[in-house]
N, C-alpha and C positions, 0 to 999 in steps of 0.2 A: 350682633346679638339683638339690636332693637331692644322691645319690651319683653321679659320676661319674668314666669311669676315663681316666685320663692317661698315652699313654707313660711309661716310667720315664725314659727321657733326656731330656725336657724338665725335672727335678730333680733328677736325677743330677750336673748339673753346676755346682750351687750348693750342693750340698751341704757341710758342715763342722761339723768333734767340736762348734764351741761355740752352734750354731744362728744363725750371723751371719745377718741379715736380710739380702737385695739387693733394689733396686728393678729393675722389669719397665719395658722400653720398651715401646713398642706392637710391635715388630717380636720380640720375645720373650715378651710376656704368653701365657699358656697358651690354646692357641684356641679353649677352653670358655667365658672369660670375653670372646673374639671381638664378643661381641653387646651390651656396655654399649656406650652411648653415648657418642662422645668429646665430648659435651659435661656429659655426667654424672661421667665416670671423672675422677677427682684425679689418683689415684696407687694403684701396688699394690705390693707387698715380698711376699716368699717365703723362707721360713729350710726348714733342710731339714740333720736332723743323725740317721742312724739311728740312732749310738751309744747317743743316750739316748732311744730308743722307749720307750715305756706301753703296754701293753692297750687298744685303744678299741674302744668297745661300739656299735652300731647299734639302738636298741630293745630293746635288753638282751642282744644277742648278742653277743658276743666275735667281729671280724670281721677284725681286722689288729693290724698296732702299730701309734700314732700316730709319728708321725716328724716331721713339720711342720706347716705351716700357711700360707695365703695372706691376707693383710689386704687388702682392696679398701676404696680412701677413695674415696667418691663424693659432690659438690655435693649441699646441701641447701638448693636454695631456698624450699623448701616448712615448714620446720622453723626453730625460735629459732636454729640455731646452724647453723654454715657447713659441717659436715660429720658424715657418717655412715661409718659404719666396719661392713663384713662380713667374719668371717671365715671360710675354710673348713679343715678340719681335713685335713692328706695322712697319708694310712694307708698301710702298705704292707701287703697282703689276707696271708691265710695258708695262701690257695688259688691265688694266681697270682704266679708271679713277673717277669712280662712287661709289668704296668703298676702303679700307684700309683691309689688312691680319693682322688677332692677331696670331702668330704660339708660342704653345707654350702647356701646362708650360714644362717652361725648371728649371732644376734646380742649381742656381748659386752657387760660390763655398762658396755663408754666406747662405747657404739657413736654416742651424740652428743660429736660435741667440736669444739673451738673452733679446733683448728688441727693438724696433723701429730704425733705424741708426739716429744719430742726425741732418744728411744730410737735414731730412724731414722734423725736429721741423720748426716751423713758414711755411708751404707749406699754399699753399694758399688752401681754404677749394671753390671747384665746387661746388656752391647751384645756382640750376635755379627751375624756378617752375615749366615747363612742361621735364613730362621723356625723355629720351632718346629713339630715334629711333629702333625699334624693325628691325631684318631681317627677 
């Protein structure tokens, strides 16, 4: 996927000061991530808090704040352990204010693990009725 750019109102509306995590329906997940497999895709969470933006860099260039992030946990039948975990980093650019950058998957240092982190148990579940804004 690399960098790619995301309406800002598909994150806009989970956003919160303490970066609370939410779980994505299919009828919500970001329509970038449209093309896993639902027989691959677990589950995905999305936290999203500009308050506490950072500097994030792309190759060494200074290209946004970091503001969030999306975890995708996907079946690992192929691997010792029952799940792998990608994350991708949400920037908000410091040349556009009209969308949000997903750069990513990156692979974190639990990207195998044994089962969901308990962090997430009780996350709050994004159910809206109209999808998510296409790019």
């Amino acid at each position: 996927m690399s960098i790619k750019e995301v309406p800002r109102e598909v994150f806009d509306e989970i956003a919160s000061p303490q970066c609370e995590p939410v779980q994505f329906t299919p009828e919500t997940m970001p329509a970038c991530f449209s093309g896993l497999p639902s027989d691959v895709l677990c589950c995905a969470y999305g936290s999203v808090s500009p308050e506490q933006a950072i500097p994030y860099f792309n190759r060494g260039a200074p290209i946004g704040d970091l503001i969030g992030g999306v975890d995708i946990y996907r079946h690992s039948p192929d691997d010792p352990v029952p799940l792998n975990r990608d994350w991708y980093a949400l920037v908000k650019p410091y040349d556009d204010s009209r969308c949000y950058l997903l750069d990513g998957p990156k692979r974190p240092h639990d990207h195998w693990l044994e089962q969901i982190p308990g962090r997430l148990k009780g996350a709050r579940i994004w159910d809206r009725t109209e999808p998510t804004p296409e790019v």
